[in-house]
Each structure stands twice: as C-alpha cells, then as structure tokens.
N, C-alpha and C positions, 0 to 999 in steps of 0.2 A: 375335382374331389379334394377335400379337406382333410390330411390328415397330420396327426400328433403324434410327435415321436418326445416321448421323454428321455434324459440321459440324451441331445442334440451334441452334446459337444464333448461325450465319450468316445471311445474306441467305435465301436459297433454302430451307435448312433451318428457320428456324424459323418464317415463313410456313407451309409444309408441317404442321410438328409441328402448330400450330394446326388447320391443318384437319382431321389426323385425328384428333387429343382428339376438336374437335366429333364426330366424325361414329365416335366412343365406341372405338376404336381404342384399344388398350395401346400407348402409345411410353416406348423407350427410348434416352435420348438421350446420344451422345456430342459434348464439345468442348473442346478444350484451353483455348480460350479466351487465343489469343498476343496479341503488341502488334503484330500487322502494320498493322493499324488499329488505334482508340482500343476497347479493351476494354468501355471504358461503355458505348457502345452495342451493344455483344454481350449486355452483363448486361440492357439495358433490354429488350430482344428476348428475353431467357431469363426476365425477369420476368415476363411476358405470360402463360407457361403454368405456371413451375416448382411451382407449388404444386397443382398439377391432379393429382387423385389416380391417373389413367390415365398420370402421367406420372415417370418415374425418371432420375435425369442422374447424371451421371458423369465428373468433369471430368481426362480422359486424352489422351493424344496416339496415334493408331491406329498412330503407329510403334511403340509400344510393344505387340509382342507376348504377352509376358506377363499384362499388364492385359487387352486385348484378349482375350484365351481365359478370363479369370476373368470378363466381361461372359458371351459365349457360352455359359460351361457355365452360369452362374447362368439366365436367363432364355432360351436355346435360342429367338430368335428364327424366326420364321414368314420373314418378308423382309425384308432389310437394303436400305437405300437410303444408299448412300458419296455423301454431297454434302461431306463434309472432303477439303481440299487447299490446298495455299496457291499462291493466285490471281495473277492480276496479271501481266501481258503485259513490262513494262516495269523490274520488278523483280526477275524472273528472267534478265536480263539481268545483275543486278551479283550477284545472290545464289543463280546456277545449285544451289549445293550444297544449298541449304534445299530446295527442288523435287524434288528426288531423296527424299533424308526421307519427306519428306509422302506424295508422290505417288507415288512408285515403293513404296519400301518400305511405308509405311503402306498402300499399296492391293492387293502383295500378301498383307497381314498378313489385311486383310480377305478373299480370293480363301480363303486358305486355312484361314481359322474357318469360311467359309460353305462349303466343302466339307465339314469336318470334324462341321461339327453338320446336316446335307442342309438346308441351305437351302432353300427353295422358289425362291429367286427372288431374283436380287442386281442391283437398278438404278445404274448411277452416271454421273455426271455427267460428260461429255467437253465437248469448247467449238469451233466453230464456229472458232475457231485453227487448226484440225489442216488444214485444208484450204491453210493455207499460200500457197503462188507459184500455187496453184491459179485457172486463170484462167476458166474456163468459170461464167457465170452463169444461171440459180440454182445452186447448189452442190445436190448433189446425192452421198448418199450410195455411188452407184455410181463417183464421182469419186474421182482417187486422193488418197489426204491421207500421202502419201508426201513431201512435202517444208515441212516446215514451218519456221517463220520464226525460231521464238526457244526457250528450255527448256520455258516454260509451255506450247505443244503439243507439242512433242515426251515431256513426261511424262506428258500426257492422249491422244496415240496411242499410246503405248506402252499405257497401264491397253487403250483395246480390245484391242489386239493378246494379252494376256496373259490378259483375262476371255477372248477367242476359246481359247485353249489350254486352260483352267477348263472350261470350256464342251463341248470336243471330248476332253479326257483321262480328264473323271469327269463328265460330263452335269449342271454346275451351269447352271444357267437362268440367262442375263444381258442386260440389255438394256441398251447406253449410249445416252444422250441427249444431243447437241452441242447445246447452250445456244446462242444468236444473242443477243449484250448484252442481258444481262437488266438490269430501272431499275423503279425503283418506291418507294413506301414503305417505308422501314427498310432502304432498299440500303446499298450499299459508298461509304464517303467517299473511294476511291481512283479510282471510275468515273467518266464525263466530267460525268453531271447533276449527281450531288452534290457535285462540287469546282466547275461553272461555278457551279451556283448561290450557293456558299459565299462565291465570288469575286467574283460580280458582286455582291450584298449589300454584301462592304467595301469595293465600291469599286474593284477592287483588277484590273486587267488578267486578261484570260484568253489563253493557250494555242492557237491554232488551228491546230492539224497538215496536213503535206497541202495548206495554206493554203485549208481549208474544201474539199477536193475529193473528199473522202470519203463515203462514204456505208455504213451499217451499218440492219441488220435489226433496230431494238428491237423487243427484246419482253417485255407487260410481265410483271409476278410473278404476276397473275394466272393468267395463262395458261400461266406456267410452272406452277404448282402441280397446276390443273386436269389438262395433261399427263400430270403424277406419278402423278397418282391412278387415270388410266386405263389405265397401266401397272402399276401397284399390285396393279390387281383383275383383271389376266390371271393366266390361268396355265400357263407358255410348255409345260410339258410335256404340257396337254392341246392345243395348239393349234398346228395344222401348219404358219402361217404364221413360225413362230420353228428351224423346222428349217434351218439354214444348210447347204446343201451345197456341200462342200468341191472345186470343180471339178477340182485337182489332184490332190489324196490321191485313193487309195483305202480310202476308211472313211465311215463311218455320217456319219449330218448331227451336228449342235451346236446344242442349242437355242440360239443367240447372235444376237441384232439388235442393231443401230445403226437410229437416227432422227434428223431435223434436228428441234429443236423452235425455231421462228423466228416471226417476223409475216409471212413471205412478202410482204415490202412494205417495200423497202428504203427510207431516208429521207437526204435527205442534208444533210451534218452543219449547214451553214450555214442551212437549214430550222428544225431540230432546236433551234439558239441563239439562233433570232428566236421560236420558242416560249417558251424559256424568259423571253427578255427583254418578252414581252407578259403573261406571267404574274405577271412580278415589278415592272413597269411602271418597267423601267430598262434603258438601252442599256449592252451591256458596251462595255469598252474591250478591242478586240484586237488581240492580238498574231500576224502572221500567219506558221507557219513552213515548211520544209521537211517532207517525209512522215518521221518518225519511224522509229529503228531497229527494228525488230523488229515492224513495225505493216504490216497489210495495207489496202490501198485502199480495197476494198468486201468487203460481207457480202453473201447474200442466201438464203435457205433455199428450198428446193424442199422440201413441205411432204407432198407425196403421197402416200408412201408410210406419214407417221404420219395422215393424214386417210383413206386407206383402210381402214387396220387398225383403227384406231380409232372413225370419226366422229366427231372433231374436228377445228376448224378452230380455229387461236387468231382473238380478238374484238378487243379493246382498243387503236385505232388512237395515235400517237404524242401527239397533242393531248389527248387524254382522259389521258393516261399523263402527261405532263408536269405537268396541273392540276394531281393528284391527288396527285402529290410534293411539287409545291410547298405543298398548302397540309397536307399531314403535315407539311416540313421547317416551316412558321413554326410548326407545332403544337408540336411536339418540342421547337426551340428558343425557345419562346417571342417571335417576331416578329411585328412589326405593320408590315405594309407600307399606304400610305395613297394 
C-alpha cells in the first residue's frame, strides 16, 4: 500500500512516517519545509527516515497545484493523510493570509487529486480549536463548532465542512481528526512545553495566560500516531459506521467522519508547569497574565465515539509525557541538568 503523508517532516507527520516505514508501508512524503519554526529541526525529523528505501520526499508546498498532480499521477497513492497546514492559534491572528494558502487552498488542492486519482481514503487533521466559544464539556463531536475564536479554526472548520461536500458529491472516504494539544518528542518550538522548557533552562521568565486557569487535554504523539494508524487500516466504503446521513438533504449518506482524538483527562495548566519544573529541578519565574486573544479556556475531548469504532483508548498520562520530553529536549540539545 501507497500512502502520502503531507507535513512528512512536521511534528505529527513525521512520527507517523516512522511508524509506517516500520511497519514496511510505501510512504511518500510531502513538506515545503517554511521558517515558521526553525527548519533544523524539521530537517533533524526528516533525517530520521529520508534515506529509508520505502520512503520518497518531495519538498513542495500543497498549495501548489500543479506539483501536487505530478506527485499523484507519478505514484497514484492508496491513502493520503493531509497533516500540512500552518499551525499556530496566535499567529493566525497577525498572519490571517498565510492560513488561507496553506489551509484552505492547499487542502482543497488535496480534496481534488484524491478524487481525481479515487483515493481510497483521505485522513486530515482538524484541531480541537474549532469548537471555539463552545461551552459544554467534554466537547464532543455532536457540539456545534460553529463559532470559533481565531483563523487557525476557522481554516480547520472549513477543511471539514469542504472534505463533507468531497465526500457527499463523488463518495471520497474522509475522516477528520480534531487533535487536543498534542506534546512530545520532536514537538513544535512554538507550543507551550517546548517554549516553557526552553525558558525555564535560561532562566528566563515564562508567560502564564489566563493567570494559570486554563486547562487543556494533552495528549501525547504517541497516541496520536497510534490513532492514525487505526484509521489508516479502515476502510470507510466497506464499513457502515462512516455513512454520514444527511438529516436535511434528501440524498444518499457520505462516507465522512469526524473524531475527538484527546486524553479525555483534562489537566490544568498550573499542574502541567510544576511538572515540568520537577523534571528540570528548577522553579520558573512567572509571569502572570490575562486570558490571551484568540485562546479558549479549556479543552476536553469526549473520546467515545473514536474508542467505540475503534478499540482504543489513548494511554500516556501528562507526567509520563512531560519526562519523556524533557529528557529527548537535553538529548537533542545536548544538556546536562545536575
């Protein structure tokens, strides 16, 4: 089986790409590889596998349709999994335009190769954002995610909204995944573990939003990946639980699902920085502030509907998750805490 993972040499993606090399899997990987973060660490993350014979890269931007249909015809992927988009709650705030690019255009650049070549099966990554002013906890995919807080969900509610019409126009298989803060090894230097830990190291004041009254559903790369893969290996056109019917229209179902993939075990944030401060056996200096633009209070994933259809449950509690970065980050950077 052939499949495409866009975003290869992101967080999310290239975790993933790893597992399916192992597990003898053909990938081909797309990543533009920008400066929204520091590129070294994308290349350090792409070195991991790039030389794996199971494995082909491609270093393009999915907005670019053209590229994108010459990937497609060459190697006429089995299943695409769209983990490319540019990220970031807080940055889509000053840099609305880029977000559009990425994530609109680039996603339906994707929508319409994977009709074009019958995909089997097209996964992409939505985020736990989309639920927005949404107040009802656990969140829960029956929730409306009709109002959301900033660009970065509103161009990851739109990709469902647009896979649902894919999905109902020409019967492409889709399944989106709303992410709950995913943290781990070879994560994002722009998400809260790898900037507190960064900062608490030089010393150097940390940021407390919300003034610590937040709380968010980590969950770690492990168990996001796992997820992936049990998605991976469905196949929504033989399987009745993926027929979406349409209460309003009068027309046939859409194979189309949405899932929460989360720790269903919310944590809250001031918890979360007395872990990291025990792991790194130093007390940050904080800074205590108002709840941030474009930032929602709490997470919490209501988990049930992907633990039914599936048989899983994610594992990997926040403490165990916190170790395990921390002692990647002094690996990576070469640190010695004493």
């Amino acid at each position: 089986m052939i499949i495409l993972v866009t975003g290869s040499a992101g967080f999310i993606g290239s975790a993933l790409t790893i597992k399916l090399l192992k597990k003898k899997y053909k990938v081909i990987g797309i990543d533009n590889l920008n400066s929204y973060y520091d590129p070294n660490l994308k290349k350090a993350r792409l070195n991991l596998f790039i030389n794996n014979k199971n494995y082909k890269h491609y270093k393009i931007d999915i907005s670019n349709i053209q590229n994108l249909k010459k990937i497609f015809n060459k190697h006429k992927p089995d299943k695409v999994v769209n983990l490319a988009a540019q990220a970031g709650v807080r940055y889509s705030i000053k840099k609305p335009h880029i977000y559009l690019k990425s994530n609109v255009t680039g996603f339906l650049n994707i929508l319409e190769e994977s009709k074009r070549c019958k995909v089997k099966h097209l996964i992409y990554a939505s985020t736990s954002s989309v639920y927005g002013a949404n107040l009802t906890v656990p969140f829960g995919t029956e929730h409306s995610a009709n109002h959301p807080l900033n660009i970065y969900a509103a161009t990851k509610r739109s990709n469902e909204l647009m896979a649902h019409v894919y999905s109902h126009l020409f019967g492409l298989a889709t399944t989106g995944l709303r992410f709950f803060t995913v943290y781990g090894p070879w994560g994002r230097p722009d998400m809260a573990l790898f900037k507190f830990t960064k900062l608490i190291l030089n010393k150097k004041p940390i940021k407390v939003f919300n003034y610590g009254k937040h709380t968010r559903d980590f969950t770690y790369i492990d168990d996001i990946v796992s997820s992936l893969l049990k998605v991976i290996k469905k196949n929504p056109k033989k399987d009745k639980k993926y027929n979406h019917k349409n209460p309003i229209a009068n027309s046939s179902s859409a194979p189309w699902k949405i899932y929460n993939i989360g720790n269903n075990n919310p944590v809250n944030l001031v918890n979360y920085i007395c872990e990291i401060e025990k792991q790194l056996k130093i007390t940050a200096k904080k800074i205590y502030l108002p709840l941030q633009q474009g930032d929602v209070q709490n997470t919490y994933a209501d988990m049930k509907d992907f633990i039914k259809d599936f048989n899983y449950k994610t594992k990997i509690k926040y403490k165990l998750g916190v170790r395990l970065f921390i002692n990647w980050y002094k690996k990576y950077y070469k640190i010695k805490i004493t």
